[in-house]
C-alpha positions, -999 to 999 in steps of 0.1 A, spaced: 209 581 428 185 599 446 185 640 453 156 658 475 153 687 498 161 677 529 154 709 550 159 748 548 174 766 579 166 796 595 187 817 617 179 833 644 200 853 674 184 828 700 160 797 699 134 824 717 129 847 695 135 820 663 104 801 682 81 836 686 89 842 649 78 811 641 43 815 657 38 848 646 48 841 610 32 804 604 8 803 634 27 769 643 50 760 673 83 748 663 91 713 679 121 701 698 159 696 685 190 696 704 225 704 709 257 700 683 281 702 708 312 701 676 291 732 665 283 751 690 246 756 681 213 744 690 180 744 672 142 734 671 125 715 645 92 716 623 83 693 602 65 701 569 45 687 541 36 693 507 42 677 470 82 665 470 87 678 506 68 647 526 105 640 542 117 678 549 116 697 579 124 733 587 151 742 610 154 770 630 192 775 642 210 799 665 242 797 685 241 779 716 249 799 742 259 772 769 283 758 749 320 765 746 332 778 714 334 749 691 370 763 677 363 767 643 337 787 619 303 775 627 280 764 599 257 784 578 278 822 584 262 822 622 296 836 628 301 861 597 292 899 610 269 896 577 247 872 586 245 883 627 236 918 612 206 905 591 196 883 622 197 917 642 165 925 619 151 891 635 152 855 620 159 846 583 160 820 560 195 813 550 200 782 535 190 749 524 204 711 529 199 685 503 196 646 508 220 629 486 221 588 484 254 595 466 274 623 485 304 619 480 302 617 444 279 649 447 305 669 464 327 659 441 307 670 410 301 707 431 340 708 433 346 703 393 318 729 390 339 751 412 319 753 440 333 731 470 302 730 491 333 718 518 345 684 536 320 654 545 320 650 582 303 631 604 282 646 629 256 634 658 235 643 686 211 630 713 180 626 713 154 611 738 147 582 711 187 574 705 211 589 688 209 609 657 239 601 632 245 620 597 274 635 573 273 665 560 296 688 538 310 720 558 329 746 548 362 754 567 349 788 562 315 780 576 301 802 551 275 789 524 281 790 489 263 809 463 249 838 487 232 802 501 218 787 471 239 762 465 229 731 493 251 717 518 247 681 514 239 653 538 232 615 541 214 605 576 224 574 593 195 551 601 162 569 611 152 604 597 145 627 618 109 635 605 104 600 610 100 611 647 78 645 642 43 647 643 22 668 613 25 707 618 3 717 593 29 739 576 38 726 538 62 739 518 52 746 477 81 757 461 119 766 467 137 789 442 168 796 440 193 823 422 227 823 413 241 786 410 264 777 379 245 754 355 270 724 367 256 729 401 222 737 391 223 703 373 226 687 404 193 704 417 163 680 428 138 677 403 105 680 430 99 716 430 135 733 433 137 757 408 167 779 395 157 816 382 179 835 363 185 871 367 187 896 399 171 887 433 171 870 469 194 837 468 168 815 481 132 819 483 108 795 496 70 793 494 49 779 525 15 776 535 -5 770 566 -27 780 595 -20 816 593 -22 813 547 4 813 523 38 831 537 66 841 511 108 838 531 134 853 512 169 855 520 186 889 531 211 882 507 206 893 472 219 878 432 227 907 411 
């Protein structure tokens, strides 16, 4: 059984601004994504580097505004007046996915640790090289567990999708994370995922890259 960081996301009100953040925060252009038309989002894609995180990408996410309403909670809060209020203050990192070569038996263990990270569901979308396939736990609710620390999981279907991006020169170095039960903090990937006790941001995550070392934090808080 195999578990690894898979990607962090970052919201943003609209792929423009998400994309301008980027640049101004990491000095690096984000690269193309697409459409999940069952989602009613869109995104843009970066791929990144570093010890443990040679497979990982950052995502940055926003509601697609060409697309119908998808009839049910989108993922990661996008829909929660919470999360669009922190996004008012410009993009922010809200949560993180996790690669699991076993997940169903993962969501399984979050459930008897009583934190359903939500159903598996399968999930695609086009790309100009084929088809992109994957399943990944949502929430009914859309919203993320643990004030975002605890990971949605996923299993990709054939080809990763960092298989496909070129080098960006932006490497993550560490993710830390607050909050979790110790069942679910168990579960975490061993490659530089930590869990911190006491008060503080849910998720951090260290990067480096053409414009230095830059710090994210999540706007929402562990007491």
């Amino acid at each position: 059984m195999s578990r690894q960081l898979d990607h962090l996301v970052v919201g943003a009100r609209n792929l423009e601004e998400g994309a301008a953040w980027c640049q101004a925060t990491f000095g690096v252009q984000p690269g193309p994504g697409g459409q999940h038309a069952f989602m009613g989002t869109h995104n843009r894609l970066l791929r990144l580097g570093g010890e443990g995180f040679e497979a990982a990408y950052l995502e940055i996410i926003a509601i697609d505004p060409q697309a119908p309403a998808p009839g049910r909670a989108r993922w990661f809060g996008l829909d929660t007046p919470a999360v669009q209020a922190a996004l008012a203050q410009g993009p922010q990192l809200l949560h993180w996915v996790m690669r699991s070569s076993s997940l169903l038996a993962d969501q399984q263990r979050l459930a008897a640790a009583g934190q359903d990270p939500g159903r598996v569901q399968a999930a695609e979308r086009p790309t100009p090289a084929g088809l992109l396939r994957w399943q990944i736990t949502v929430p009914d609710d859309g919203l993320p567990r643990c004030g975002g620390a605890l990971p949605t999981l996923i299993a990709w279907d054939g080809a990763h999708p960092t298989e496909r991006m070129p080098d960006s020169g932006l490497s993550l170095r560490q993710l830390q994370l607050r909050g979790l039960p110790g069942d679910a903090a168990a579960l975490l990937p061993a490659a530089h995922v930590t869990h911190l006790p006491g008060p503080g941001p849910a998720l951090q995550a260290r990067l480096s890259g053409p414009h230095g070392e830059v710090l994210l934090a999540s706007p929402f808080f562990v007491e």
